[in-house]
Each structure stands twice: as C-alpha cells, then as structure tokens.
C-alpha positions as CSV (number, residue, x, y, z in Angstrom):
1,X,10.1,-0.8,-75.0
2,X,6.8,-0.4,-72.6
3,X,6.4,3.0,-71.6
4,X,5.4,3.4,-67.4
5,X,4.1,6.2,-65.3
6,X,5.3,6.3,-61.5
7,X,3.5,8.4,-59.2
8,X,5.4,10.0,-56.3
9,X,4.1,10.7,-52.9
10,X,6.1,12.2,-49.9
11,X,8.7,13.6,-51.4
12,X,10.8,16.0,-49.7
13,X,10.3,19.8,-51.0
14,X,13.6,20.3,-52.2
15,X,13.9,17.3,-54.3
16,X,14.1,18.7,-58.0
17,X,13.0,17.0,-61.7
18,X,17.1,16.1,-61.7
19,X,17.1,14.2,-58.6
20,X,14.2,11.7,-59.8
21,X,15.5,11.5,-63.3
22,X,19.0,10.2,-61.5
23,X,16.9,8.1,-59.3
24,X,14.4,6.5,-61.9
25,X,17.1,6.3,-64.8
26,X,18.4,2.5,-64.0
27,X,14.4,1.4,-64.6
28,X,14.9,3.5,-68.4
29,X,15.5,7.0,-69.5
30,X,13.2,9.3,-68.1
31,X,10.7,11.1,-70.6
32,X,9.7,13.4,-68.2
33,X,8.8,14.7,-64.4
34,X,5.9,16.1,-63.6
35,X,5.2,18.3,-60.3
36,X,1.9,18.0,-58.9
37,X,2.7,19.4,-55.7
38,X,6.1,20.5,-53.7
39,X,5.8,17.0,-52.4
40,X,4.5,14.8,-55.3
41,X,5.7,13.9,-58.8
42,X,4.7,11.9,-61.8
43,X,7.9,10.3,-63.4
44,X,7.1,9.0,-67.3
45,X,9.8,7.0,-68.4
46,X,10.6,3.8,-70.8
47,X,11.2,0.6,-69.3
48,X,12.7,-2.3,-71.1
49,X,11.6,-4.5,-68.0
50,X,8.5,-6.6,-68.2
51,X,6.5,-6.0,-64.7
C-alpha cells in the first residue's frame, strides 16, 4: 500500500481535520491532517490505488 500526500488549497475556515478525513477516507485511511493555514491542509493518507 503506497503512501500519498494531498495538499489542500482554498479551503473554507471552518472546515476541521474530521471533515477531510471523511472526505479523503474512500482514497485510504487517513494518517494524518496537517493545517498550514485556516485555509490550507496537507492530508497524508495510504492509498491502495495505483495513480
């Protein structure tokens, strides 16, 4: 299983580390979110897809 980073722009300030783990959890489970800003994440998460 490969493991991806997803970078996050424009998000909306209230969107929390639960809402993108929801979101992102069909690609794999989420490892983790990080907040770089109020409006821009990295996601970490394990993908079983080949892109």
């Amino acid at each position: 299983m490969a493991s991806s980073k997803l970078v996050v722009n424009n998000l909306s300030e209230l969107a929390t580390e639960d809402d993108l783990k929801e979101l992102f959890f069909k690609e794999g489970p989420v490892d983790s979110v990080d907040f770089e800003s109020s409006t821009c994440a990295v996601v970490k998460f394990r993908s079983s897809k080949h892109v």
